[in-house]
RODO-2510 file (C-alpha; in nm, 4 decimals, decimal comma):
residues 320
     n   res          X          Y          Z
     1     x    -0,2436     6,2902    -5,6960
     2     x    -0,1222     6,0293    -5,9506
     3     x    -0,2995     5,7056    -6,0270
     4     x    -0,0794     5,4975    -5,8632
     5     x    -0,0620     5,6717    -5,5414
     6     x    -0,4333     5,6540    -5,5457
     7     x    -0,4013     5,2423    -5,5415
     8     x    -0,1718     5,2465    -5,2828
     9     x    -0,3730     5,4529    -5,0863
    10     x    -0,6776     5,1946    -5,1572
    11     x    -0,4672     4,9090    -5,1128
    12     x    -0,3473     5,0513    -4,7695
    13     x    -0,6891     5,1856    -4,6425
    14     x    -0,8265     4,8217    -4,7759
    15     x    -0,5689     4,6309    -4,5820
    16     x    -0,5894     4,7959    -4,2244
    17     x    -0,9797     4,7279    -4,2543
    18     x    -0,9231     4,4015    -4,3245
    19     x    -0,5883     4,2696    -4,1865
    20     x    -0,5745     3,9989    -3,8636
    21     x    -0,7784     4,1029    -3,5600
    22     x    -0,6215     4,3717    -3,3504
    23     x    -0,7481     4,2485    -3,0521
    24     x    -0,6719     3,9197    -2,8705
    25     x    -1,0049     3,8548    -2,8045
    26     x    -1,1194     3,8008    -3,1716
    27     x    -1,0514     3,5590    -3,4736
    28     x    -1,0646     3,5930    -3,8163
    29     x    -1,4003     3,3989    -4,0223
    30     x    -1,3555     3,1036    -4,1990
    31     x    -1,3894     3,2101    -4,5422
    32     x    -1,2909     3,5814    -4,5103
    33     x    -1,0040     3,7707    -4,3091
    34     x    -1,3200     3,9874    -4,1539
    35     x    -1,2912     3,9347    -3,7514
    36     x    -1,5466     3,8599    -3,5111
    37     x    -1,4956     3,8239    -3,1157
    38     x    -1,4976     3,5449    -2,9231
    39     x    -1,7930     3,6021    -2,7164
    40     x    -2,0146     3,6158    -3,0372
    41     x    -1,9306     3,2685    -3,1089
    42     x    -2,2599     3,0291    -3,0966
    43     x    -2,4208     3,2919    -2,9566
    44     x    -2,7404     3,2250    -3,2551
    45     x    -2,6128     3,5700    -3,4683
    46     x    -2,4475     3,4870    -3,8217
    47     x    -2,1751     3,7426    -3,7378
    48     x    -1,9322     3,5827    -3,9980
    49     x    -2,2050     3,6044    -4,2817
    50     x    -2,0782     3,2523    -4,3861
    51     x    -2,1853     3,0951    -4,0258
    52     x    -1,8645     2,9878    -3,9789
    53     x    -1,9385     3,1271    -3,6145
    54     x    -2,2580     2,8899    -3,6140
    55     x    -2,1260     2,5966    -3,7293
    56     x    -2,3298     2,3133    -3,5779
    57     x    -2,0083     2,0906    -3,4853
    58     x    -1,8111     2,3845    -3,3332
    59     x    -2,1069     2,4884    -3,1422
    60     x    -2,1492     2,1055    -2,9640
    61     x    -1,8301     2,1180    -2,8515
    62     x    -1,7807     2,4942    -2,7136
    63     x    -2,1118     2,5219    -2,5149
    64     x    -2,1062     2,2666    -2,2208
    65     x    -2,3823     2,2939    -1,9138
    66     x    -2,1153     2,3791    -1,6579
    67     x    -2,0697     2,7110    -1,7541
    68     x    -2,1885     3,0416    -1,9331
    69     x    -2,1657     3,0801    -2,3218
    70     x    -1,7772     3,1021    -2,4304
    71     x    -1,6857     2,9838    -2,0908
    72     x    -1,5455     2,6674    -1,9458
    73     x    -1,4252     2,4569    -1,6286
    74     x    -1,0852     2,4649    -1,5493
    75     x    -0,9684     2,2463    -1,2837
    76     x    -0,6625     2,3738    -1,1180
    77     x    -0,4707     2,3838    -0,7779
    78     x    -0,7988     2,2040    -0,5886
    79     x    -1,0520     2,4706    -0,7228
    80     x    -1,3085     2,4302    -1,0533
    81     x    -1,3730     2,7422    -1,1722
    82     x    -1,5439     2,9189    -1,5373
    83     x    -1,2410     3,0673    -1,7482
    84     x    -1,3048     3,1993    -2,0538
    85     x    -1,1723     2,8874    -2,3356
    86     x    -0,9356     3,1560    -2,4174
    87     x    -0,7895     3,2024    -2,1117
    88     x    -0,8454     2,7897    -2,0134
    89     x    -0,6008     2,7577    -2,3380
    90     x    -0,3373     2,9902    -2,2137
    91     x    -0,3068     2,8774    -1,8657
    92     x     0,0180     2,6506    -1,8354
    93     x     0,1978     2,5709    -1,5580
    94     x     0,0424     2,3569    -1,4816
    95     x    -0,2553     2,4221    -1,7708
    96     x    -0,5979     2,3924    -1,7015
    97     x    -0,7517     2,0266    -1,6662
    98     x    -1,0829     1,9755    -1,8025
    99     x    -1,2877     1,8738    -2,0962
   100     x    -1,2548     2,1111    -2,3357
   101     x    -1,1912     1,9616    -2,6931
   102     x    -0,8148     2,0590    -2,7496
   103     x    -0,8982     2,1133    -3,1361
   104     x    -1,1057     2,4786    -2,9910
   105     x    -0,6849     2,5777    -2,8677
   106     x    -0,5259     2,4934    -3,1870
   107     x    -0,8131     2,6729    -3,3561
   108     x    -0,7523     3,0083    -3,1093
   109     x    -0,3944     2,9452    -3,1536
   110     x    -0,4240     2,9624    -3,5500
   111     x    -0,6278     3,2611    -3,4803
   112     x    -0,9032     3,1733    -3,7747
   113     x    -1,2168     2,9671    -3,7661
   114     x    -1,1844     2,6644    -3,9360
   115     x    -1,4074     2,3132    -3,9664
   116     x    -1,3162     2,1604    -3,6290
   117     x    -1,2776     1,7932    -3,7883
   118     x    -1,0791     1,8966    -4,0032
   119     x    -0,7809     2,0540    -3,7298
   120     x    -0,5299     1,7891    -3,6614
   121     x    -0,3424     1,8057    -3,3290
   122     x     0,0353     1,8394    -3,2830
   123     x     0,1757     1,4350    -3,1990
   124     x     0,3307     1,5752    -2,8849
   125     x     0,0191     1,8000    -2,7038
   126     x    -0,0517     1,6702    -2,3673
   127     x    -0,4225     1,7606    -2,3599
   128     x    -0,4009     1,6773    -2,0115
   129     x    -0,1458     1,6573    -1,6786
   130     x     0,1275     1,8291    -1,6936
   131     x     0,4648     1,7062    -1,8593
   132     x     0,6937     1,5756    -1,6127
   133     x     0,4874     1,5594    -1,3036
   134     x     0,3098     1,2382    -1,1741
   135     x    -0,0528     1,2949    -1,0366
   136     x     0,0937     1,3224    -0,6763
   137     x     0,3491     1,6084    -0,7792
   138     x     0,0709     1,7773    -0,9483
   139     x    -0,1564     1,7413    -0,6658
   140     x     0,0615     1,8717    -0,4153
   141     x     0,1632     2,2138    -0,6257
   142     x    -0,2468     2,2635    -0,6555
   143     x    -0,2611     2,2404    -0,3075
   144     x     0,0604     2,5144    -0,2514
   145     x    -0,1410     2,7507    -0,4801
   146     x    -0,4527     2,7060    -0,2987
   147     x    -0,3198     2,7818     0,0385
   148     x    -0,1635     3,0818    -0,1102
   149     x    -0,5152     3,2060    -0,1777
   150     x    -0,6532     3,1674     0,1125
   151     x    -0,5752     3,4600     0,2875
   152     x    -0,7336     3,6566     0,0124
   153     x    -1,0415     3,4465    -0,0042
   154     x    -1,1676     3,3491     0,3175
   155     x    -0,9256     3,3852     0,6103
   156     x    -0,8495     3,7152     0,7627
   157     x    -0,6948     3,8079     1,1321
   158     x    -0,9449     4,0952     1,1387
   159     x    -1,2825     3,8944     1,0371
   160     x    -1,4876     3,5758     1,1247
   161     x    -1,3922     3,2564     1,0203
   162     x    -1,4155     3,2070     0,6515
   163     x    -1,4235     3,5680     0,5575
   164     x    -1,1566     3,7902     0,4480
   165     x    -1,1367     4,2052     0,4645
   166     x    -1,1949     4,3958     0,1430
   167     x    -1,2142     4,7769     0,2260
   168     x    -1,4031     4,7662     0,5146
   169     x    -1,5946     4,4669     0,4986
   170     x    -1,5188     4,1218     0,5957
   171     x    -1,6055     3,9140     0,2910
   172     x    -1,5805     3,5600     0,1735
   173     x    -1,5189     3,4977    -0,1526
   174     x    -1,5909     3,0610    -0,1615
   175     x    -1,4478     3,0009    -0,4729
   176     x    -1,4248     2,6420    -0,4097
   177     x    -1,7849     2,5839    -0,3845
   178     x    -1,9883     2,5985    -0,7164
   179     x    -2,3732     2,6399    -0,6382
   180     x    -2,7312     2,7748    -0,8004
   181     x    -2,8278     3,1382    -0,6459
   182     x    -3,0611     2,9991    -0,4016
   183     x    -2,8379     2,7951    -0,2113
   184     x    -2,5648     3,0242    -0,2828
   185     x    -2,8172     3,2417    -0,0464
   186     x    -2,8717     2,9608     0,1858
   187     x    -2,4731     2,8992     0,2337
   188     x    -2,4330     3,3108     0,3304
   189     x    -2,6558     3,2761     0,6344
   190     x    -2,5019     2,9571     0,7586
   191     x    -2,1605     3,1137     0,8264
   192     x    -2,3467     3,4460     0,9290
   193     x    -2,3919     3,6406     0,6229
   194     x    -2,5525     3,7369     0,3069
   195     x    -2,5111     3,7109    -0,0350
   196     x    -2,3381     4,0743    -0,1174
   197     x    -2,5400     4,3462    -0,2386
   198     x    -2,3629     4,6750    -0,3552
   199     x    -2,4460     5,0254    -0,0881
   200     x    -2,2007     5,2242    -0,3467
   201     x    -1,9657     5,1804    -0,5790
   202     x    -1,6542     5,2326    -0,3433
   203     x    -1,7490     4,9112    -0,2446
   204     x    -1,8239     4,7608    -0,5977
   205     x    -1,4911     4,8189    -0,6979
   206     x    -1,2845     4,7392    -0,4065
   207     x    -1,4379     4,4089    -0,5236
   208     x    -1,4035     4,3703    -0,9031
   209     x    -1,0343     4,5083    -0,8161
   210     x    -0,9094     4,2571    -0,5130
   211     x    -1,0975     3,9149    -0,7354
   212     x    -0,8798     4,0730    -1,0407
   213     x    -0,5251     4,1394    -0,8087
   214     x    -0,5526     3,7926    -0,6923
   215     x    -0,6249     3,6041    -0,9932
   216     x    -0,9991     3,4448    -0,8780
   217     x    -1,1115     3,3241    -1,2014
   218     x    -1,4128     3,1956    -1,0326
   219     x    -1,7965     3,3425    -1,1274
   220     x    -2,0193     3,4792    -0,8074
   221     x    -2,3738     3,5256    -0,7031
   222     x    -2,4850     3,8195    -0,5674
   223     x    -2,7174     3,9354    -0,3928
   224     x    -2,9561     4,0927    -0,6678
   225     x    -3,2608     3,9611    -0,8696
   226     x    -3,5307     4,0306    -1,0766
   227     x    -3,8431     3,9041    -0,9072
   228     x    -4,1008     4,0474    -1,2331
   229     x    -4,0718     4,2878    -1,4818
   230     x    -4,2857     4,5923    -1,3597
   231     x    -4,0698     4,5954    -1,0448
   232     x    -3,7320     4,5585    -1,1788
   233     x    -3,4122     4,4591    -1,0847
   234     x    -3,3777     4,4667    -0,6519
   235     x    -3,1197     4,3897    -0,4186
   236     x    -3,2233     4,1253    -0,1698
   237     x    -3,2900     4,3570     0,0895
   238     x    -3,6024     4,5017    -0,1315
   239     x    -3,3125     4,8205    -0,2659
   240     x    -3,3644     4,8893    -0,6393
   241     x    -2,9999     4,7849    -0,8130
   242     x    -2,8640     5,1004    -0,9867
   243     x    -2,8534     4,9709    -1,3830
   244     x    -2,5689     5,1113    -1,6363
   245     x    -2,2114     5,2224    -1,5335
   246     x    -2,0360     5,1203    -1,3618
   247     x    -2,2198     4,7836    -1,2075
   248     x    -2,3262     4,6154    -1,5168
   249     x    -2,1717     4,4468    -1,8133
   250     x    -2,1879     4,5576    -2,1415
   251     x    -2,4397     4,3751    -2,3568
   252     x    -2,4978     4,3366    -2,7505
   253     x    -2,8088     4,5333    -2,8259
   254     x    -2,9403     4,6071    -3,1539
   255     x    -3,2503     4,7828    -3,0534
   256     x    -3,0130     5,0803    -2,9663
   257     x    -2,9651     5,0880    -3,3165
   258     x    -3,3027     5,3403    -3,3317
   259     x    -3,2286     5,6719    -3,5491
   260     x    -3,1181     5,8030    -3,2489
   261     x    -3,0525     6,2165    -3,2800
   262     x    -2,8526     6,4957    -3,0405
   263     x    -3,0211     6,7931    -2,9738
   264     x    -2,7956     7,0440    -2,9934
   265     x    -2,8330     7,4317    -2,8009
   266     x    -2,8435     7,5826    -3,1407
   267     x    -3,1766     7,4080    -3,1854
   268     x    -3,0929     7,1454    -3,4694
   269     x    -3,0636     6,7656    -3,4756
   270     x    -2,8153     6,5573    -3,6239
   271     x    -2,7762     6,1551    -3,5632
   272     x    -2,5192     6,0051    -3,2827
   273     x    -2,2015     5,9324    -3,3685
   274     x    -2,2823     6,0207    -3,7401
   275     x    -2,5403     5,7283    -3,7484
   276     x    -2,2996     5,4633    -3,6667
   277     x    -2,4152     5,2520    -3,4098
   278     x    -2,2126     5,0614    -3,1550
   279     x    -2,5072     4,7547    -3,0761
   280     x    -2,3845     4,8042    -2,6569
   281     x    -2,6013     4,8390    -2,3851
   282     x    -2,4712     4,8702    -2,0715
   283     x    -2,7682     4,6830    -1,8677
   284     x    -2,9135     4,3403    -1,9068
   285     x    -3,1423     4,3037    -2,1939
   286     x    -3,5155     4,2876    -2,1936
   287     x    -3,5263     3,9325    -2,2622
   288     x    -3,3260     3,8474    -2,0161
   289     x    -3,0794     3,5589    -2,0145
   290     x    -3,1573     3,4847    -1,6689
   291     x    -3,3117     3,6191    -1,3549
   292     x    -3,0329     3,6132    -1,1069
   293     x    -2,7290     3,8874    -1,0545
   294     x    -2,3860     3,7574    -1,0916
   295     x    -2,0265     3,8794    -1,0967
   296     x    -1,8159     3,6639    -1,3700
   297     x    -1,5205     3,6483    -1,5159
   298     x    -1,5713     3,6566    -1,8240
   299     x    -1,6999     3,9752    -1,7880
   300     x    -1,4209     4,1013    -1,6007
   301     x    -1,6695     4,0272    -1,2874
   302     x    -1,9064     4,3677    -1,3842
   303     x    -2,2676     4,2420    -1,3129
   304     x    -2,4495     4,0295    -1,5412
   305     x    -2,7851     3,8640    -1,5345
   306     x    -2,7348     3,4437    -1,5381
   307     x    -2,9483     3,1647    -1,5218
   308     x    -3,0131     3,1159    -1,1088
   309     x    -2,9711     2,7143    -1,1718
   310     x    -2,5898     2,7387    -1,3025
   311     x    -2,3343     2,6838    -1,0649
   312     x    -2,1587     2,9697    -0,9279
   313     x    -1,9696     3,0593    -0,5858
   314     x    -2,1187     3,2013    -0,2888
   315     x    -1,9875     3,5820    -0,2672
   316     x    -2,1007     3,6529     0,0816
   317     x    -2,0643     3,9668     0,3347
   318     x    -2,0484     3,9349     0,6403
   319     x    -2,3411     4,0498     0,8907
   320     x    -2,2383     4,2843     1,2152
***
């Protein structure tokens, strides 16, 4: 093989490594064209080795108390949900109204981390509203989109009031309220429920699939918890939760990282995947983030363990 070849080759190898992000969901660092995704953004890790990820400023104005890490509230058609900022930044039509710093979209847009006082937005954004409708018009198309969800939500010939069928359950999914996990609890039994707990995963994923065919970009309380450590994670009615696929999220992990080996039938070891390690857990970590189960958005509503005093809707089933 000539020289040359051999430096194309490099150059080409060198470039696919190290071109823009393949995947929507990440952005390039600061100071490198190496790509990080969005969820590891102010998440503590210097993932961008120049902490372009942790910058202090960036990291005041994309963590709010509303909502989870990477999240935000949108406030659309007469609901307030969590979207991911990515997704809050796409939505048009109208776009999402809320209180996100407009200088985090023209960052996503540019698709590269940059000093946020430093991004200078375009004379003719309209950070908020939407152009050519008066707060009345806007109003009244919210309102034409929420009734539209209704009757996958909470309104159903063939259940109680304020539930709708999935499979073969009447279920409300209240994605107007926002409430902590206890009263999210407390709300189920006043319109004759409970907060959902998962029998199988038939059920699970009628679900994850009707919130996702509707577009409910709301995050949900369930009905799981982790009351201490020796006893695990339970459902409320005193059921262990089944942990890993294909209930729970998949979480960062670096303790998986452990010279893990295969044993083969031939009697010899070698290491998994050739000693790379992919830093995923599917289960919630051992320091937990919080003690309550939840179904979010953000990750594509697959459990997750959250803080029981952030606001989330009731996801209730109904009781026979």
């Amino acid at each position: 093989m000539t020289s040359l070849l051999k430096a194309l080759l490099v150059v080409a190898f060198c470039g696919s490594a190290w071109a823009s992000c393949s995947e929507s969901e990440m952005i390039e660092c600061r100071t490198s064209s190496y790509c990080t995704r969005l969820r590891y953004i102010c998440d503590g890790d210097n993932d961008c080795n120049d902490r372009s990820d942790e910058d202090n400023l960036l990291c005041s104005i994309w963590r709010n108390n509303d909502c989870s890490r990477g999240s935000v509230k949108c406030h659309r058609f007469g609901s307030s949900d969590c979207v991911t900022i990515s997704r809050y930044c796409e939505i048009q039509d109208p776009p999402c109204q809320g209180d996100l710093d407009m200088r985090i979209c023209e960052m996503l847009k540019s698709e590269k981390l940059q000093h946020i006082d430093t991004i200078v937005l375009p004379a003719d954004i309209e950070v908020t509203g939407t152009p050519g409708m008066n707060d009345l018009e806007q109003s009244e198309a919210l309102a034409e989109e929420f009734v539209h969800q209704i009757d996958h939500t909470y309104r159903n010939a063939e259940c109680p009031q304020l539930y709708t069928r999935i499979g073969d359950a009447c279920i409300s999914v209240f994605f107007i309220g926002n409430v902590s996990w206890g009263d999210a609890g407390a709300f189920c039994n006043s319109i004759g429920g409970d907060l959902i707990t998962f029998d199988d995963v038939i059920q699970f994923t009628n679900v994850v699939r009707h919130l996702g065919a509707h577009q409910i970009t709301s995050d949900f309380w369930i009905g799981g918890r982790l009351l201490n450590n020796s006893q695990g994670w339970t459902w409320n009615n005193g059921k262990l939760m089944e942990m890993g696929a294909p209930y729970w999220a998949v979480r960062y992990n670096i303790e998986q990282c452990s010279s893990r080996v295969i044993q083969s039938e031939r009697n010899f070891t070698r290491l998994a995947n050739d000693g790379y390690c992919y830093h995923y857990a599917q289960s919630p970590e051992e320091s937990v983030y919080g003690h309550c189960a939840a179904m979010t958005y953000n990750n594509y509503f697959y459990i997750s363990d959250e803080d029981c005093l952030i606001k989330k809707s009731p996801l209730c089933i109904h009781k026979p």
